[in-house]
C-alpha positions as CSV (number, residue, x, y, z in Angstrom):
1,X,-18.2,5.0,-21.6
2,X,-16.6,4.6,-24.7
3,X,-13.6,1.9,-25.4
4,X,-10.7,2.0,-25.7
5,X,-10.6,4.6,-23.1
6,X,-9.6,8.6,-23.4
7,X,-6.5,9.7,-22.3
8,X,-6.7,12.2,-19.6
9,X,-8.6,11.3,-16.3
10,X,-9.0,13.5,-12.9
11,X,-8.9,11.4,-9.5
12,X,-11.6,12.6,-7.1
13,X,-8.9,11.6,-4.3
14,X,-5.6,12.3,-4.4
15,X,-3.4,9.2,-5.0
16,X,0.3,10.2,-3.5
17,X,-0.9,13.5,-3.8
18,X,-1.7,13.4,-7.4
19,X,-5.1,13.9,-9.3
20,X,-4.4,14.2,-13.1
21,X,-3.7,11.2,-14.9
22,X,-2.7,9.9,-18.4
23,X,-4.1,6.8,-19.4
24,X,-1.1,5.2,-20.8
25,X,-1.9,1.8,-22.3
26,X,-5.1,-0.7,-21.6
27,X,-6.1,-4.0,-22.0
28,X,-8.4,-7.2,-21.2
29,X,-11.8,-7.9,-22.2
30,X,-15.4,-7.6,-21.3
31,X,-15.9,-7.3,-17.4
32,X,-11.6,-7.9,-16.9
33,X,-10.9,-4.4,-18.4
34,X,-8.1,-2.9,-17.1
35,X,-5.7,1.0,-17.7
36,X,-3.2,2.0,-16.9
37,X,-2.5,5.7,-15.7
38,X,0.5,7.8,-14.9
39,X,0.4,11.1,-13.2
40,X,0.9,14.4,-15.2
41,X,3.4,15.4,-12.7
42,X,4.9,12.9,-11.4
43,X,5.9,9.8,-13.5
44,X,6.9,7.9,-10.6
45,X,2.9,7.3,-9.5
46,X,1.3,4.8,-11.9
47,X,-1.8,2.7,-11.1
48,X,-3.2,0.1,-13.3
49,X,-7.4,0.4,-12.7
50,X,-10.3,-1.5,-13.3
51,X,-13.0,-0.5,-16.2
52,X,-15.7,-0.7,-13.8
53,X,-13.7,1.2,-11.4
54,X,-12.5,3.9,-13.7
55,X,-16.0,4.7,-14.9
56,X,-17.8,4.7,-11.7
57,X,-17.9,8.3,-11.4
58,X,-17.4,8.6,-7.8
59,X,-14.0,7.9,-8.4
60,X,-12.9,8.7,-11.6
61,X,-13.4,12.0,-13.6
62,X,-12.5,12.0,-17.5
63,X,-10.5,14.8,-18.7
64,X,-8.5,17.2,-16.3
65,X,-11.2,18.8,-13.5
66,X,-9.8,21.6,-11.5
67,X,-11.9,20.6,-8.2
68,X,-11.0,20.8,-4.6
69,X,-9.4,17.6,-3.5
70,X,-10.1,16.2,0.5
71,X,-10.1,12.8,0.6
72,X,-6.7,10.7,-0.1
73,X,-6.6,7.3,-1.2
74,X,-4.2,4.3,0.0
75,X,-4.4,3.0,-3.0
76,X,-1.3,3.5,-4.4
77,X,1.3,1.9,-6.8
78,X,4.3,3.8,-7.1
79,X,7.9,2.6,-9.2
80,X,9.0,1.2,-6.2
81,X,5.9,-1.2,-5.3
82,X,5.2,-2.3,-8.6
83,X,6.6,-3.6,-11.4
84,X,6.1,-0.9,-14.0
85,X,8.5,-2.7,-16.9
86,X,5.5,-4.4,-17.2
87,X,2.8,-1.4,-17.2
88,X,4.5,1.7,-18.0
89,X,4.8,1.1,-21.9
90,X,2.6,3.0,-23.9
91,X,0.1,1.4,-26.2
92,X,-0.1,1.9,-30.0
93,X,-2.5,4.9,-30.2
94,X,-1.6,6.4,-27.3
95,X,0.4,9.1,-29.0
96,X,3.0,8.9,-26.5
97,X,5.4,6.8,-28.5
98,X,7.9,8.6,-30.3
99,X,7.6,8.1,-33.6
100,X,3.6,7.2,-33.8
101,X,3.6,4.7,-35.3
102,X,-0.5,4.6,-35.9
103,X,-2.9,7.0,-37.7
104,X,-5.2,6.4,-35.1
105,X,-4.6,7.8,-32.2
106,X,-6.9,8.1,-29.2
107,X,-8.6,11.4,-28.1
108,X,-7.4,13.2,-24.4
109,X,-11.2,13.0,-23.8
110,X,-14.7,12.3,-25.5
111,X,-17.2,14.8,-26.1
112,X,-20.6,13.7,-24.6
């Protein structure tokens, strides 16, 4: 997968009963990558997740997939359990900050 990472990711289980997700800002280095994605519809459900994590592709889906959703995860980091101060500012080239302040901004998704 490419880095820095795309912006839209589908959950193959539902995370408080969310799958779409915006990847919101990201960080660390080599193997201690790490995003962080709110919901589409629900801004209230943010997770911060693992590079290795987000591209195993058992788990994580980029771009928005309209599949059928069984499973449900407990993991789960809402407002109210975590500190989102701290993770719910978008980074730079998000294209989430009002006014962008880069050229660059980074794609919803990358073509294969």
């Amino acid at each position: 997968m490419i880095w820095p990472p795309a912006k839209a990711w589908t959950s193959k289980v539902c995370i408080n009963r969310q799958v779409h997700f915006v990847a919101i800002n990201y960080g660390g280095e080599s193997v201690k990558r790490w995003v962080v994605l709110m919901s589409v519809l629900d801004s209230s459900v943010v997770v911060k997740v693992s590079w290795s994590q987000l591209v195993d592709s058992s788990d994580w889906e980029s771009g928005w997939s309209e599949i059928n959703y069984v499973k449900f995860s407990k993991l789960v980091n809402s407002k109210v359990d975590v500190r989102t101060a701290e993770l719910s500012h978008p980074s730079n080239d998000s294209g989430l900050t009002i006014p962008i302040t880069k050229n660059s901004v980074r794609p919803w998704f990358y073509m294969n």
